[in-house]
ROTOR-228787 format. One record per residue: residue number from 0; z, x negated, y of N, C-alpha, C, O in turn. Coordinates in steps of 0.02 Angstrom, whole numbers. Last residue first. Layout:
<nodes>
+-------+--------+--------+--------+--------+--------+--------+--------+--------+--------+--------+--------+--------+
! lumke !   n_pz !   n_px !   n_py !  ca_pz !  ca_px !  ca_py !   c_pz !   c_px !   c_py !   o_pz !   o_px !   o_py !
+-------+--------+--------+--------+--------+--------+--------+--------+--------+--------+--------+--------+--------+
!   NUM !      Z !      X !      Y !      Z !      X !      Y !      Z !      X !      Y !      Z !      X !      Y !
...
+-------+--------+--------+--------+--------+--------+--------+--------+--------+--------+--------+--------+--------+
</nodes>
This chain:
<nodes>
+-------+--------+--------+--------+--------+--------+--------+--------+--------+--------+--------+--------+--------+
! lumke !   n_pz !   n_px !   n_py !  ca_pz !  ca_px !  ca_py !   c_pz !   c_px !   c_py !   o_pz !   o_px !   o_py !
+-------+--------+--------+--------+--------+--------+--------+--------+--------+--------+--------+--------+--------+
!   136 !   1598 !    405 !     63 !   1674 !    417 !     60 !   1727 !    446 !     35 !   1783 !    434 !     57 !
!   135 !   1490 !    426 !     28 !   1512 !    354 !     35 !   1592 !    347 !     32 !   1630 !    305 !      9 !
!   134 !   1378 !    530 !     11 !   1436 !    528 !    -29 !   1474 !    442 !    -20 !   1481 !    406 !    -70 !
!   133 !   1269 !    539 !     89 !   1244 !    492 !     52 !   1326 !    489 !     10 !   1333 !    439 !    -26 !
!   132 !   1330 !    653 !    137 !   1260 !    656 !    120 !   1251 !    626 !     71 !   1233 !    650 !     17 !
!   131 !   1452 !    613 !    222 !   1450 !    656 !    182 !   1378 !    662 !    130 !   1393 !    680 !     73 !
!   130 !   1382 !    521 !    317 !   1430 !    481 !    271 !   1453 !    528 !    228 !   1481 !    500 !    181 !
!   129 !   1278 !    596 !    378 !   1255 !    533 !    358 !   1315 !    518 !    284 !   1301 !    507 !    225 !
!   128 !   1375 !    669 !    442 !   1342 !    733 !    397 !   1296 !    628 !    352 !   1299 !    620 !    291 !
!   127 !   1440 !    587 !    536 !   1486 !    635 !    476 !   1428 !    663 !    434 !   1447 !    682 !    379 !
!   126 !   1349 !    556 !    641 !   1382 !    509 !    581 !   1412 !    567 !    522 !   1390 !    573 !    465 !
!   125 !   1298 !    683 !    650 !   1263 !    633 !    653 !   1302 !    591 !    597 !   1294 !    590 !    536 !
!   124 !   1415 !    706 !    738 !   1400 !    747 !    709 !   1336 !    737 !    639 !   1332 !    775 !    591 !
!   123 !   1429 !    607 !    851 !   1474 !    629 !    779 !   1454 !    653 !    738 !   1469 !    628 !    684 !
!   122 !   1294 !    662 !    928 !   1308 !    553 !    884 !   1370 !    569 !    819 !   1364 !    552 !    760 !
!   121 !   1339 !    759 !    968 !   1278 !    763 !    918 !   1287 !    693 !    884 !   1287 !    678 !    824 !
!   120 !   1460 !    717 !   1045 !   1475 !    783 !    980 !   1405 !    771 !    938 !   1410 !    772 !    877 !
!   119 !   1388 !    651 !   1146 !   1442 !    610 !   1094 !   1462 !    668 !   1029 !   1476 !    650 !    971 !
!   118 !   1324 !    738 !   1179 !   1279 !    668 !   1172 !   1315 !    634 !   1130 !   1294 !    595 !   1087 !
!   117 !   1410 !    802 !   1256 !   1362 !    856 !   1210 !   1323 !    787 !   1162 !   1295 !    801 !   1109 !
!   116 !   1451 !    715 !   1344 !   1500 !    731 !   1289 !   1449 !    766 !   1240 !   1455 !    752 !   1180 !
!   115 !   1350 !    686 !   1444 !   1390 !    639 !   1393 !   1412 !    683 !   1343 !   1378 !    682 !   1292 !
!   114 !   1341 !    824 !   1484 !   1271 !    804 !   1451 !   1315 !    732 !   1406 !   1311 !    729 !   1345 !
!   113 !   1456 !    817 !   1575 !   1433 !    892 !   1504 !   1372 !    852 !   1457 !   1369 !    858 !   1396 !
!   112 !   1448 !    749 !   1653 !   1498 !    733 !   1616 !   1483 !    777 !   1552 !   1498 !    766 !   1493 !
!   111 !   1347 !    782 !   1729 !   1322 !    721 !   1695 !   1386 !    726 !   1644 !   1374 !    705 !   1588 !
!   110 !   1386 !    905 !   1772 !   1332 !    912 !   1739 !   1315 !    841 !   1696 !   1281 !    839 !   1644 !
!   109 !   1585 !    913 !   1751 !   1507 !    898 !   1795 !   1449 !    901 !   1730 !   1457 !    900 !   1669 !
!   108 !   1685 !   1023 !   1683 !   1667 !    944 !   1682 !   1589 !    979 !   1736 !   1560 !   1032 !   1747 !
!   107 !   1802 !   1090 !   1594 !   1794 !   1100 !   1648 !   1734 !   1035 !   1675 !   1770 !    987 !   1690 !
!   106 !   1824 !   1086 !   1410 !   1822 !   1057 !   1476 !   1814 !   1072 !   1522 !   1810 !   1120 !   1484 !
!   105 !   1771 !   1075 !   1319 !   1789 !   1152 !   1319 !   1835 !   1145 !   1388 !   1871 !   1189 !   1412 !
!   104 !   1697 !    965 !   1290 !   1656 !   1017 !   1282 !   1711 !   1090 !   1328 !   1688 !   1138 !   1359 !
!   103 !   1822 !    887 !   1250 !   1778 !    887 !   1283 !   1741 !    915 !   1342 !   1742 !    905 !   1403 !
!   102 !   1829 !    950 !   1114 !   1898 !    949 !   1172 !   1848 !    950 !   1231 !   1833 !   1003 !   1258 !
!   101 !   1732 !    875 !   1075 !   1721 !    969 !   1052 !   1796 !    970 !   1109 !   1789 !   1016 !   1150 !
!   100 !   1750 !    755 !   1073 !   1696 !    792 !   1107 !   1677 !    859 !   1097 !   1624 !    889 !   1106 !
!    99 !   1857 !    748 !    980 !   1858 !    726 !   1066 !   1796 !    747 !   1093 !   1801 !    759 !   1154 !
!    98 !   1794 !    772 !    853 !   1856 !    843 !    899 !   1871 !    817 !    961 !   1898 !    855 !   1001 !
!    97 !   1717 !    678 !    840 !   1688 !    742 !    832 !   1745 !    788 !    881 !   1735 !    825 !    929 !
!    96 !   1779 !    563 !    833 !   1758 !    582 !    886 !   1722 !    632 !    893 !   1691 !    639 !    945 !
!    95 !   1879 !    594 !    716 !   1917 !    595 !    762 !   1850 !    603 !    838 !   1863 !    639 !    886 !
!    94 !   1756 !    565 !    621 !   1786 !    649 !    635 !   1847 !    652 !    694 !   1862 !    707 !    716 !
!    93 !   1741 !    463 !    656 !   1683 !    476 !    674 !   1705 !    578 !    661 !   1680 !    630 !    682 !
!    92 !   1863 !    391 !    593 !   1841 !    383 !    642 !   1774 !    425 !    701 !   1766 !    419 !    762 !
!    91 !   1828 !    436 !    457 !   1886 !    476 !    507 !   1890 !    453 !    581 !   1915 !    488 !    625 !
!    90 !   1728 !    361 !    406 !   1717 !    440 !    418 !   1773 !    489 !    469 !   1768 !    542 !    500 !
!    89 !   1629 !    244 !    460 !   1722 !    256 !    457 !   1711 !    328 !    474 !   1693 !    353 !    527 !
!    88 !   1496 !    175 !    419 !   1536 !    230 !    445 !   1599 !    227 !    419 !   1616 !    209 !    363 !
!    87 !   1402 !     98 !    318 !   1443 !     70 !    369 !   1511 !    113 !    414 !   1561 !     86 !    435 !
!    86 !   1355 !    161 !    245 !   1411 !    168 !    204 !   1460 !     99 !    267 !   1515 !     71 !    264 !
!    85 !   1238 !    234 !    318 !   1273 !    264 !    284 !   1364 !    237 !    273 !   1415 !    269 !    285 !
!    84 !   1198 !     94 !    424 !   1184 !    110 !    364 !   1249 !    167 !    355 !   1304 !    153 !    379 !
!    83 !   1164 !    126 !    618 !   1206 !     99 !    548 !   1203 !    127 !    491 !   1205 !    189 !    493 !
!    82 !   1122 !    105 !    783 !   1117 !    124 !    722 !   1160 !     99 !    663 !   1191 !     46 !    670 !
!    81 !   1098 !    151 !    952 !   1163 !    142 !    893 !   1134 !    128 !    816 !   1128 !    187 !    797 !
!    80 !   1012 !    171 !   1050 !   1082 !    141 !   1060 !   1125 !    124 !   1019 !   1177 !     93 !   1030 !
!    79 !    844 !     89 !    995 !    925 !    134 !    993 !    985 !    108 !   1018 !   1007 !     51 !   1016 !
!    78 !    690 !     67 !    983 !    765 !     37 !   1011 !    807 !     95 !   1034 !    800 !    135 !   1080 !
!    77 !    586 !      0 !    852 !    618 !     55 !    875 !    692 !     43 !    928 !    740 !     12 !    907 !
!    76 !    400 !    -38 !    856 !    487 !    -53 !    876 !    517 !     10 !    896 !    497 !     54 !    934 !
!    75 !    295 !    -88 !    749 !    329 !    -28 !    775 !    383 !    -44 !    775 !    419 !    -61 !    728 !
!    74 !    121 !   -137 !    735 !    183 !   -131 !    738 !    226 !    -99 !    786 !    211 !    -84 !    844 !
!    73 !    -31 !    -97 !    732 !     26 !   -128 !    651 !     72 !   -144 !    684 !     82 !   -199 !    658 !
!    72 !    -40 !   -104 !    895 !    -67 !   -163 !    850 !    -19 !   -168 !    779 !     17 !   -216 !    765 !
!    71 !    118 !     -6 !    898 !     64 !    -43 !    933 !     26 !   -107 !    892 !     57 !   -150 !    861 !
!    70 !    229 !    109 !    956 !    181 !     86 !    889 !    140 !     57 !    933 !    125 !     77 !    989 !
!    69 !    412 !    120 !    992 !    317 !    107 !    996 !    277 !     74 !    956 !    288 !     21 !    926 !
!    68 !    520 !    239 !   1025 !    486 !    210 !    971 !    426 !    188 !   1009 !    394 !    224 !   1048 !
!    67 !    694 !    268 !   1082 !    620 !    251 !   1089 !    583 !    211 !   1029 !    607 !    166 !    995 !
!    66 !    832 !    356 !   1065 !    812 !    290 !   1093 !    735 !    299 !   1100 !    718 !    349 !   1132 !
!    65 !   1003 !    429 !   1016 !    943 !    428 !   1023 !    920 !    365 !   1054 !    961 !    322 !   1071 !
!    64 !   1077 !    364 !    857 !   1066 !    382 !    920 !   1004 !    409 !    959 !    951 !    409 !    927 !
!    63 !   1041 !    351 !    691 !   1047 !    325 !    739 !   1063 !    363 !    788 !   1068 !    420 !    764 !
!    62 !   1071 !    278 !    524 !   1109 !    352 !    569 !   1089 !    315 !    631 !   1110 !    258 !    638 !
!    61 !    970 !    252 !    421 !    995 !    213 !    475 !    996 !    273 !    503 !    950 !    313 !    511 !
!    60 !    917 !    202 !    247 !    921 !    246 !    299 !    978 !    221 !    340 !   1023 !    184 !    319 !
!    59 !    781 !    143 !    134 !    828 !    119 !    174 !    842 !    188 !    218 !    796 !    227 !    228 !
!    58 !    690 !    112 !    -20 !    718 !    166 !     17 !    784 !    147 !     68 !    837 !    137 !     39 !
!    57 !    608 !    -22 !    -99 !    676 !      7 !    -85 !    658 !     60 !    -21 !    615 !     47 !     21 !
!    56 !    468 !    -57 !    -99 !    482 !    -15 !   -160 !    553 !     20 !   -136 !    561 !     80 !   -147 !
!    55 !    443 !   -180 !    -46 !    470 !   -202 !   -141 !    491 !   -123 !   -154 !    523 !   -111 !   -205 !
!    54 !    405 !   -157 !     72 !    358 !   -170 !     21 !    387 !   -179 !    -68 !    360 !   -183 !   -123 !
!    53 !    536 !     -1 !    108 !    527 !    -85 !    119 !    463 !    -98 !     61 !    462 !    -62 !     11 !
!    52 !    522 !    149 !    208 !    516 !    110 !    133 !    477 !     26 !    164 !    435 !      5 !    204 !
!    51 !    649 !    216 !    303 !    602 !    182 !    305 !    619 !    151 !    228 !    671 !    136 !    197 !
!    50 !    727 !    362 !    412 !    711 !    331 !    327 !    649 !    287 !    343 !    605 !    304 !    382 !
!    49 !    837 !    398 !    487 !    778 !    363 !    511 !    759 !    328 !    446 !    776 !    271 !    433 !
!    48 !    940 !    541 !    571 !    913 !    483 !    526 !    853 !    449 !    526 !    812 !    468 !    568 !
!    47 !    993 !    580 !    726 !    990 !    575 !    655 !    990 !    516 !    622 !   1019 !    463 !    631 !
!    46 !    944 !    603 !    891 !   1005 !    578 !    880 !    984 !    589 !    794 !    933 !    624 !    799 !
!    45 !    774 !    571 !    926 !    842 !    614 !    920 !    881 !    582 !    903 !    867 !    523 !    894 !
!    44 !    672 !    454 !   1008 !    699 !    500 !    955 !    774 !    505 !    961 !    817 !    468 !    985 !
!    43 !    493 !    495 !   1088 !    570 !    462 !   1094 !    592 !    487 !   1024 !    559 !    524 !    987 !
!    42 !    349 !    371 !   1083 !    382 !    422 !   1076 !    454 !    413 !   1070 !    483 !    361 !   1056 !
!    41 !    188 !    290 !   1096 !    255 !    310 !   1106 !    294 !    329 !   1117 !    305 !    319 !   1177 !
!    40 !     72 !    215 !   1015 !     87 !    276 !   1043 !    153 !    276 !   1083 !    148 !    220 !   1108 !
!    39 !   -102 !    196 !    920 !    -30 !    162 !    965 !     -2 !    232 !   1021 !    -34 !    275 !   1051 !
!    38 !   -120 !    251 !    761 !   -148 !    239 !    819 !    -79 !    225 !    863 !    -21 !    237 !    846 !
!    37 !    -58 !    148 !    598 !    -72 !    216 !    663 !    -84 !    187 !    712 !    -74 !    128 !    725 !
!    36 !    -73 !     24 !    516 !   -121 !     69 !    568 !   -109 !    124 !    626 !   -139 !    138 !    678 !
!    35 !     20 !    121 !    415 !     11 !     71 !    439 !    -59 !     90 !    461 !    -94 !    138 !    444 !
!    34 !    150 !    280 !    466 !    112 !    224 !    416 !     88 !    175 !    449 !    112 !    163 !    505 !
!    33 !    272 !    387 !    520 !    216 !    320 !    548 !    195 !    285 !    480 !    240 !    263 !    444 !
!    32 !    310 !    532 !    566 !    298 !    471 !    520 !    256 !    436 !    548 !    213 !    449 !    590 !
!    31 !    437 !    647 !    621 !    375 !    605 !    622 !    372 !    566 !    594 !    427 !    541 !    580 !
!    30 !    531 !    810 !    640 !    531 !    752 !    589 !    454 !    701 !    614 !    409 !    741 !    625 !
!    29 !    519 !    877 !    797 !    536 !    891 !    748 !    541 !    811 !    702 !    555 !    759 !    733 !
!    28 !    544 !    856 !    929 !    487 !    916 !    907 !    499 !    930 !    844 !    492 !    988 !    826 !
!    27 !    590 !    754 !    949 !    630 !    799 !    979 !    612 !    879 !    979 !    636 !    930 !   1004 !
!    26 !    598 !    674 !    797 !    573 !    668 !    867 !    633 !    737 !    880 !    683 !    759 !    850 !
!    25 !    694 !    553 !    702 !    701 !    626 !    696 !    649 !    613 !    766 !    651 !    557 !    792 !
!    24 !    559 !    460 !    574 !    612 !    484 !    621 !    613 !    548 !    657 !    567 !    590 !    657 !
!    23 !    505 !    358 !    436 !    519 !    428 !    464 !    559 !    450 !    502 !    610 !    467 !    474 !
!    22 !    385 !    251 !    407 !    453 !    265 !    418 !    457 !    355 !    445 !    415 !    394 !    467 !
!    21 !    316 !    129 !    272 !    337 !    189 !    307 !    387 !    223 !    332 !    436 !    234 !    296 !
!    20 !    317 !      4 !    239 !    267 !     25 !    200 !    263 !    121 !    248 !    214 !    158 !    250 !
!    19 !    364 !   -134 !    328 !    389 !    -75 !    303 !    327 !    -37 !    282 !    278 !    -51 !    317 !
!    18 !    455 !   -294 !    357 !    365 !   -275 !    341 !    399 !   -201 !    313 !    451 !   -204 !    281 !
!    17 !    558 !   -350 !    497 !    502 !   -354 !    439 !    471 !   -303 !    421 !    456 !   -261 !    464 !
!    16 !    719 !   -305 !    545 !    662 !   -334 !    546 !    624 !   -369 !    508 !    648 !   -419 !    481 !
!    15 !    848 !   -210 !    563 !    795 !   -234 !    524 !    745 !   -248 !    548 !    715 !   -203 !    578 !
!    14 !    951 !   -203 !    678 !    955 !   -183 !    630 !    913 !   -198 !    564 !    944 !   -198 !    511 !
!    13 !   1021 !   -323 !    782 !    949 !   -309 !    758 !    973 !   -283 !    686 !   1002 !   -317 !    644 !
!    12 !   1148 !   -247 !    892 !   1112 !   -309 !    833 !   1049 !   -275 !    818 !   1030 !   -219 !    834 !
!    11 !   1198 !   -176 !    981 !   1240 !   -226 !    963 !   1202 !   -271 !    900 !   1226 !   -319 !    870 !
!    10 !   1080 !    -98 !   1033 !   1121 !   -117 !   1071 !   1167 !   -177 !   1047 !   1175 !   -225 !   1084 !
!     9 !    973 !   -100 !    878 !   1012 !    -51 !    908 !   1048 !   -103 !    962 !   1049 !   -160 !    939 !
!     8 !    810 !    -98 !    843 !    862 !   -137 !    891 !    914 !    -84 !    902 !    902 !    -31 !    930 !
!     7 !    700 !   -143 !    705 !    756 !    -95 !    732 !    784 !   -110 !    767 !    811 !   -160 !    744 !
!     6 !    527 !   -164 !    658 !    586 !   -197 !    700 !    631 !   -133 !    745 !    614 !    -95 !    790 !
!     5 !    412 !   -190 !    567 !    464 !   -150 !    578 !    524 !   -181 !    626 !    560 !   -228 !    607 !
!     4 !    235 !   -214 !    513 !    299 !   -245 !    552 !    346 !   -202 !    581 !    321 !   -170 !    628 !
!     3 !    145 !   -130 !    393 !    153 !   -136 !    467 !    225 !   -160 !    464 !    267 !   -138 !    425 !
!     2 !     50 !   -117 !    254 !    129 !   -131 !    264 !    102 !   -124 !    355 !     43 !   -115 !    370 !
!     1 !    -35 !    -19 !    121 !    -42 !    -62 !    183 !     43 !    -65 !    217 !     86 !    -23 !    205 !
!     0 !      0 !    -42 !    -59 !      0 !      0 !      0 !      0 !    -44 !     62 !     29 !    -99 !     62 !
+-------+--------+--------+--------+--------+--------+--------+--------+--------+--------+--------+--------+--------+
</nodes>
């Protein structure tokens, strides 16, 4: 199968970099894929998951944030504010920031302060259903 160059940035490290056979992320329209070749483009993505197959065949997934994708010449960068494997998650950590942004939420707050927190309940929400899913915990 044709491969294209993969490169993940979340804010605190390079999540993966190298050769991916295909990836799949959340848009804001719905689920998108990229193979190799696609035409060049670029697009944002949701707060979820982000499945990509490595050339040997393995299945990888990465809870991310939202951020930006660009495809260009066989390759595709993705840069997030956050990402992490499944079994990286601290599930009580990530249910303690589920009920600070549901507190939050029920808040009295500004329009930028409402759009953070709604931003931090979907990133929880996000991790918990990742570390329930893949059963890590």
């Amino acid at each position: 199968m044709n491969t294209f160059s993969l490169k993940i940035l979340a804010c605190n490290r390079v999540f993966y970099d190298g050769e991916c056979e295909i990836i799949v992320f959340p848009g804001y329209d719905g689920e998108m894929a990229i193979l190799a070749n696609h035409e060049a483009m670029t697009s944002t993505i949701a707060v979820g998951e982000i499945h990509f197959r490595t050339p040997d065949g393995e299945n990888h997934t990465a809870i991310v944030s939202d951020g930006l994708i660009k495809v260009e010449h066989n390759k595709v960068d993705v840069l997030v504010y956050s990402a992490e494997r499944p079994d990286e998650i601290d599930k009580f950590r990530a249910e303690a920031a589920l009920e600070r942004a549901r507190e939050q939420l029920q808040q009295k707050q500004s329009i930028m302060e409402y759009h953070i927190s709604s931003a931090s309940l979907a990133r929880a929400m996000a991790r918990l259903r990742g570390v329930n899913k893949f059963d890590i915990h």
